[in-house]
BADOLO-423562 format. One line per 4 residues: number of its first residue (from 0); for each residue y, z, x of C-alpha. Coordinates in pm, 1 decimal, padded with zeros to 6 digits. Each point is the difference from the previous one (the first is absolute). Layout:
REM residues N
NUM) Y Z X  ... .
//
This chain:
REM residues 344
0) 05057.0 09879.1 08157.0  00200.5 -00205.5 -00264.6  -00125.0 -00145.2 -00289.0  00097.6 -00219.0 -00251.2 .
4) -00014.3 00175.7 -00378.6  -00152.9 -00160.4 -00307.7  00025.9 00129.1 -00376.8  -00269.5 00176.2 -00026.4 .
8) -00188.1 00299.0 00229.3  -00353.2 -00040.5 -00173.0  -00188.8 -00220.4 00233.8  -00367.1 -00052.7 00028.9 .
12) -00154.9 00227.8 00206.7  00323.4 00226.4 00008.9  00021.9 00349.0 -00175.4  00276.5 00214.5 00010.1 .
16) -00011.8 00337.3 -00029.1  00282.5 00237.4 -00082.6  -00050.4 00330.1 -00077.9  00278.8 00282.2 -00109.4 .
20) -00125.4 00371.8 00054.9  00193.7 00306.4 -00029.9  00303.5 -00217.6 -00018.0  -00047.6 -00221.6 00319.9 .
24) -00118.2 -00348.3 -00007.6  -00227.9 -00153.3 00272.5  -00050.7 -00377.7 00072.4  -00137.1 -00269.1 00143.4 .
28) 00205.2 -00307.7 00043.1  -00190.6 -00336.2 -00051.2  00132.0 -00284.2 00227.8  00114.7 -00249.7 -00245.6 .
32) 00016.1 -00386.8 -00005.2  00228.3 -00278.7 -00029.7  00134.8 -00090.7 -00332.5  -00048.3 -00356.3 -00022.6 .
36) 00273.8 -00253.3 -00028.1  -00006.4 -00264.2 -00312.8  00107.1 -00326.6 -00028.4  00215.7 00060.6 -00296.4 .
40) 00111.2 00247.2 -00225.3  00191.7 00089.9 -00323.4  00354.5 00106.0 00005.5  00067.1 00352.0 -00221.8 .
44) 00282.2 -00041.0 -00202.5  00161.0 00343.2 00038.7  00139.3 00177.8 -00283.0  -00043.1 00382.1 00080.0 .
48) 00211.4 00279.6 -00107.2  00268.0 00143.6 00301.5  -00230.7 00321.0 00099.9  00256.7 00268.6 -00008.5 .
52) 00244.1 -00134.5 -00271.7  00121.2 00341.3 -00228.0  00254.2 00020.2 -00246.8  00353.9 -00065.8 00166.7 .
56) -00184.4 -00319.0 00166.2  00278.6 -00142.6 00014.5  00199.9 00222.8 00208.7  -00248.9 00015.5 00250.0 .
60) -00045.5 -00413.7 00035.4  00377.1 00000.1 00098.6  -00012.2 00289.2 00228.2  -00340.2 -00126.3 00199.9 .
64) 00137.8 -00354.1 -00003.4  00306.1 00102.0 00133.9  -00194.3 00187.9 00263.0  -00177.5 -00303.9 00067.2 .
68) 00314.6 -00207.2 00071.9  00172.0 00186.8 00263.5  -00118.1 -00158.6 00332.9  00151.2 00160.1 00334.1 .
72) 00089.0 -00141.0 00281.0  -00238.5 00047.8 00283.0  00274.0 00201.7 00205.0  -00007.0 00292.3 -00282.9 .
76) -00387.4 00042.9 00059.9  -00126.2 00222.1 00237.1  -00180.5 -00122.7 00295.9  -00374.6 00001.8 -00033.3 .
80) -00209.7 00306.2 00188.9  -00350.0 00010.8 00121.1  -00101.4 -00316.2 -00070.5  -00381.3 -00103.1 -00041.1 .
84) -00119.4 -00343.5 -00050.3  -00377.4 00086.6 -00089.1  -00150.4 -00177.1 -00263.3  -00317.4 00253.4 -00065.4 .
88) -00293.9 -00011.9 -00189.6  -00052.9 -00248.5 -00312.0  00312.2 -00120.8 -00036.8  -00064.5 -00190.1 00360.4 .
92) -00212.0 -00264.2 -00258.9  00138.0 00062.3 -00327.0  00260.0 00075.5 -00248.1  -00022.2 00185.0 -00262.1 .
96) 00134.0 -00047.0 -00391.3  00027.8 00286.0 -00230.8  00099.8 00014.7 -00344.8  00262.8 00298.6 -00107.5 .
100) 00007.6 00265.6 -00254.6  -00089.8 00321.2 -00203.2  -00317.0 -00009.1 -00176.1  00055.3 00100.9 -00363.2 .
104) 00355.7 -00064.0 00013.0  00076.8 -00360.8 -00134.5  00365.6 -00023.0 00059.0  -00077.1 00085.7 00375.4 .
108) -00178.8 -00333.4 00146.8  -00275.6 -00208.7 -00006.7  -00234.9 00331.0 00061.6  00164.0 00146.8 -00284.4 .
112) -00062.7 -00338.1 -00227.4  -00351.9 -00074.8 00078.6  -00305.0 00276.8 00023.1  -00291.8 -00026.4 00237.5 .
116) -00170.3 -00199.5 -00232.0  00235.2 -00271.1 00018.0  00145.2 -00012.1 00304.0  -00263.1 -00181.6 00206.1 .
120) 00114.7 -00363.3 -00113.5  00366.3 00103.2 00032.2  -00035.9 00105.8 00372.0  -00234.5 -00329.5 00080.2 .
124) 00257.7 -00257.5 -00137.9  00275.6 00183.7 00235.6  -00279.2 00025.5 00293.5  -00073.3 -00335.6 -00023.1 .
128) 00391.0 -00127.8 -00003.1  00025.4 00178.0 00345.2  -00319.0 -00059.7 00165.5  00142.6 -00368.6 -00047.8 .
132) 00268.1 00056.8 00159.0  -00095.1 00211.1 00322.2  -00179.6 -00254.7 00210.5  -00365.3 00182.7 00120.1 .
136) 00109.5 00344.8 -00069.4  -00192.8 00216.3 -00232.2  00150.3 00189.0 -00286.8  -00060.1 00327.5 -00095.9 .
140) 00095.5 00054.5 -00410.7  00154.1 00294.1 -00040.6  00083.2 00314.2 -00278.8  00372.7 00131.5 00070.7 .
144) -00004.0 00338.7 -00220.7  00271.6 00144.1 -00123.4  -00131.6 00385.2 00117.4  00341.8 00234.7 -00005.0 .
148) 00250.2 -00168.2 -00312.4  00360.3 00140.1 00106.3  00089.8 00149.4 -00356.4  00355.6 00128.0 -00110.9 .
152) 00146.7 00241.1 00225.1  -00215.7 -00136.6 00268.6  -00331.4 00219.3 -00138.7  -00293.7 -00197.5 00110.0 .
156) -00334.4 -00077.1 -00234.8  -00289.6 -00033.5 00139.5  -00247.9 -00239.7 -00086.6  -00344.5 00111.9 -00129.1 .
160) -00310.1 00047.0 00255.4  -00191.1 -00088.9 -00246.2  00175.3 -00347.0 -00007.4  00075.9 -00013.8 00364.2 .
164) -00362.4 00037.0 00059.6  -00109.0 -00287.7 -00237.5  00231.6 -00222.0 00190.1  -00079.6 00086.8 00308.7 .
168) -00377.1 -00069.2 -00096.7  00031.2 -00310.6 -00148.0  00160.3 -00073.9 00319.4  -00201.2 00104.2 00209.4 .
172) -00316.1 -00174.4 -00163.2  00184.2 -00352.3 00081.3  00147.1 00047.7 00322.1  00359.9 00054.9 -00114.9 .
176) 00249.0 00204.3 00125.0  00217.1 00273.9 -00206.5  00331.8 00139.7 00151.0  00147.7 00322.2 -00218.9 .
180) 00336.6 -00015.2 -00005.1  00221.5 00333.1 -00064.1  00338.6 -00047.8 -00081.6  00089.0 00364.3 00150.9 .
184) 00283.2 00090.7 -00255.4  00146.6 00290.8 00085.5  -00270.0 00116.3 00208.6  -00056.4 -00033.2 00406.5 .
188) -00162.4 -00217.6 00175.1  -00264.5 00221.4 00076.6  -00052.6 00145.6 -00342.7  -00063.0 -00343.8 -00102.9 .
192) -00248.5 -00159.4 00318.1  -00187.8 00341.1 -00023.9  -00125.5 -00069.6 -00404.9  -00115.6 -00355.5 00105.8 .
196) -00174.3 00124.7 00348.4  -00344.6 00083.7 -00203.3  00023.1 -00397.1 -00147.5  -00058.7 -00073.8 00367.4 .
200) -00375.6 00099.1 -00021.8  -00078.4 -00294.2 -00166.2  00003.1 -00303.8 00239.4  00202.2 -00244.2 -00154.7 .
204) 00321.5 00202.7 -00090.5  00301.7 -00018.7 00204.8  00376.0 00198.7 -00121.0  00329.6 -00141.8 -00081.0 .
208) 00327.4 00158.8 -00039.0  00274.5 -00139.5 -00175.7  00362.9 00188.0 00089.6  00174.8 -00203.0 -00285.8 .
212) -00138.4 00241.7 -00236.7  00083.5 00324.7 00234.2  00257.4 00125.2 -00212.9  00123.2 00264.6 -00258.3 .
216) 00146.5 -00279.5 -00223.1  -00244.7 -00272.3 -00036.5  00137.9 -00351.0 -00185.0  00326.0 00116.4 00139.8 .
220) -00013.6 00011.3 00396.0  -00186.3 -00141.1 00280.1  -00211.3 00289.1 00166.3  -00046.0 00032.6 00394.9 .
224) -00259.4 00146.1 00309.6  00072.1 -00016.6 00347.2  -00147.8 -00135.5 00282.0  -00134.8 00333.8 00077.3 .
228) -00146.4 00074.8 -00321.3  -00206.3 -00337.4 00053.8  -00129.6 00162.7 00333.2  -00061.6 00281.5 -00160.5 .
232) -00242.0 -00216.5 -00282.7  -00162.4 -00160.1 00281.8  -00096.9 00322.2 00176.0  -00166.3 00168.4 -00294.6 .
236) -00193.5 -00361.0 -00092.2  -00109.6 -00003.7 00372.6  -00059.2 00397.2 -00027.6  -00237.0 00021.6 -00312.1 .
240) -00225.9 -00320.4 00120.2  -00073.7 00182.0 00331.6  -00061.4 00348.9 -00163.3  -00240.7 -00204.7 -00233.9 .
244) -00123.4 -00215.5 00235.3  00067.6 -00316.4 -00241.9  -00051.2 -00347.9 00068.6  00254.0 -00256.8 00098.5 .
248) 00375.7 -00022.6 00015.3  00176.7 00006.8 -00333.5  00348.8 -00152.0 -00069.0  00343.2 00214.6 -00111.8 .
252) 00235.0 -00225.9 -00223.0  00335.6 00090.3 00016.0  00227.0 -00240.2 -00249.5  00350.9 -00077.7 00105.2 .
256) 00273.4 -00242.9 -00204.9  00289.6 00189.9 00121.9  00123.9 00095.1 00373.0  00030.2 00362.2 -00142.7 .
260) -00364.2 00033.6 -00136.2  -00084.4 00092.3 00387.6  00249.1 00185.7 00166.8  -00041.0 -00010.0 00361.9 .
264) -00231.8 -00273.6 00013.3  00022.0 -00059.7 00329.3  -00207.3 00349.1 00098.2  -00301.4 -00140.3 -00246.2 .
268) -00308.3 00000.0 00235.2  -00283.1 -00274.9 -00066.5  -00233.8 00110.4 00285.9  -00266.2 00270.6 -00178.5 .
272) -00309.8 -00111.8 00129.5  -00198.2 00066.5 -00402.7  00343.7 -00123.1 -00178.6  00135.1 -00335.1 -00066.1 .
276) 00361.9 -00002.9 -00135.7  00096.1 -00251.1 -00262.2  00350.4 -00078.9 -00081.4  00038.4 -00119.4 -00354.1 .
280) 00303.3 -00231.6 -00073.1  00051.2 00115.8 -00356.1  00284.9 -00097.6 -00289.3  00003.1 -00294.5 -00206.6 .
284) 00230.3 -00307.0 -00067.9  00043.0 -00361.7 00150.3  -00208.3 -00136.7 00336.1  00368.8 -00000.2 00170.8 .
288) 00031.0 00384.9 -00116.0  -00385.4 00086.7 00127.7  00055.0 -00183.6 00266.1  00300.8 00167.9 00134.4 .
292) -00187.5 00336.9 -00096.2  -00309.7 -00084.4 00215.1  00208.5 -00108.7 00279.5  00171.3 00310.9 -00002.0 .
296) -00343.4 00195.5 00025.2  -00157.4 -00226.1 00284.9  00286.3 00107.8 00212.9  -00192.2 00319.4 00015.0 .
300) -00221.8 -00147.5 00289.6  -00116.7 00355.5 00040.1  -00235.6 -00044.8 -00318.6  -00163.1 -00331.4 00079.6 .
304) -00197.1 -00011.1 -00290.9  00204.5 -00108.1 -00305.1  -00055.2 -00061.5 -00380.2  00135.9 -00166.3 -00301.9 .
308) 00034.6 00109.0 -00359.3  00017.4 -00276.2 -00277.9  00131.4 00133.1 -00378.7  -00149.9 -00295.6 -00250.0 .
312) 00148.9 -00065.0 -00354.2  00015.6 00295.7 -00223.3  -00058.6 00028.0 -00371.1  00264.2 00333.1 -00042.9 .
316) 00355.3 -00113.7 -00036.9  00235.7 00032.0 00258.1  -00242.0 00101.3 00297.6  00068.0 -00162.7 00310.4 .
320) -00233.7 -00294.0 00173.5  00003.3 -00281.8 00242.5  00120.5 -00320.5 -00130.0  -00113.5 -00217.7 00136.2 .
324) -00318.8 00146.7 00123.8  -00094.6 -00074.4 00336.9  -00318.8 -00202.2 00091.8  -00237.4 00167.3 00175.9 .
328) 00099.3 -00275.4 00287.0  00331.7 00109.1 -00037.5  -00127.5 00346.2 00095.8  -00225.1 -00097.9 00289.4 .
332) 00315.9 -00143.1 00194.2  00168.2 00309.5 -00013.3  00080.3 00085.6 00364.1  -00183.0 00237.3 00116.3 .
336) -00238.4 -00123.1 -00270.4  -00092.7 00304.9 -00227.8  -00359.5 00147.1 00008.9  -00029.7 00130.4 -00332.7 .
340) 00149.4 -00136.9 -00316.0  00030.1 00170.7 -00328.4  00058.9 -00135.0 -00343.2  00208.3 00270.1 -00237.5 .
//
């Protein structure tokens, strides 16, 4: 059964229970209802920092926009494998928005500029822009974390349980969704989907893996997985929920701006029955350049679902951003028309 999703979880006559014992979380999953549309609503004026902006900025912008630019012919793709038009779950009925960052960490995105305490206003204005613009579809607001933060030498930090969890929570309370991302470094694949497998015992957490960042020399090269390492993520997602007997399918990002992000992309596989795979059309710059960028990603027709990454104004000098930004109207004729949207 799909539902529509509203802001918040708390109904009357609804209790949620979630309960973590000897490490292991057990839930029940309330059915939740449509977030109603409204008749108007403010525009945000966004002036956020760029989330992973470090010293030699500058350096990077050039590199990533550069990335951003080359478009290849059609001919030099490969040819699309195992293709699988499904549209599962909630994303039948709605779309989701989710805001982008690293708790604690103001130069790395809105997450990073604006605590729990704040953020509830910041993530309506943006909801409301979008549930404008997407017809009857609900929205589902969304926390993108920041989890793994590719470090020099492509070492990886992790981020806190203690903070994961009070995301997660908060989340959870209103009916939001949280994806982890790990930026993988110079780790594996698997290395990196096994520390976010436990996250999975909470309901409304899905994974994300970004390949930009899969690298020994962050800031100064664009990192890579392979087709089969996606499979492999998949696998162990679809793996853990059926050892632990968990509740509903969860999504797998996987970001791409450059053809070389996924090697082999033509061997990913969109067909786990517990997994939905979202591509991620990442990199900022002009609508021509994100344009060209997303049309280079829907030409993998064997990962239906797609996504699109927005980078607003930043306040740190030289970090890279879209100018001009793209409407949410803009985004919503995409074709294939993305499913979830995120604002870095």
């Amino acid at each position: 059964m799909t539902t529509h999703v509203h802001r918040r979880l708390a109904c009357a006559g609804m209790v949620i229970l979630f309960a973590i014992w000897s490490g292991t979380a057990e839930s029940i999953v309330p059915l939740m209802n449509p977030l109603g549309k409204t008749a108007s609503a403010s525009r945000f004026s966004p002036l956020f920092p760029y989330a992973l902006t470090q010293s030699g900025a500058q350096a990077f912008t050039e590199l990533h926009a550069a990335s951003v630019a080359y478009v290849p012919s059609r001919a030099e793709m490969p040819a699309p494998a195992r293709e699988s038009p499904r549209l599962q779950s909630v994303l039948l009925n709605n779309d989701v928005f989710a805001l982008y960052g690293k708790p604690g960490a103001r130069s790395m995105g809105i997450l990073g500029q604006y605590g729990l305490a704040e953020i509830g206003p910041v993530m309506d204005e943006f909801v409301s822009m979008y549930d404008d613009a997407n017809g009857d579809r609900g929205i589902i607001p969304a926390f993108y974390i920041i989890y793994g933060t590719c470090w020099p030498e492509g070492e990886i930090g992790i981020l806190s349980e203690l903070v994961v969890r009070q995301y997660v929570e908060y989340a959870l309370e209103r009916g939001w969704y949280v994806y982890l991302d790990h930026q993988i470094g110079k780790y594996s694949v698997e290395s990196a989907v096994k520390k976010l497998l436990p996250w999975l015992k909470y309901p409304n957490v899905h994974l994300a893996l970004d390949p930009e960042w899969r690298t020994t020399k962050p800031m100064q090269e664009i990192g890579s997985v392979t087709g089969v390492e996606i499979n492999t993520a998949q696998q162990m997602m679809q793996d853990y929920l059926t050892e632990h007997s968990l509740p509903g399918r969860r999504m797998l990002v996987v970001h791409q701006f450059k053809p070389k992000m996924i090697m082999n992309r033509n061997a990913v596989r969109s067909d786990f029955d517990l997994v939905q795979l979202i591509h991620c059309a990442d990199g900022f710059g002009s609508p021509a350049l994100k344009k060209n960028t997303y049309a280079i990603n829907a030409q993998a027709t064997n990962i239906p679902l797609k996504s699109f990454k927005l980078f607003l104004k930043p306040t740190i000098p030289n970090a890279g951003y879209d100018s001009p930004l793209m409407s949410p109207a803009e985004v919503f004729s995409l074709d294939p028309r993305p499913y979830l949207i995120m604002y870095q």
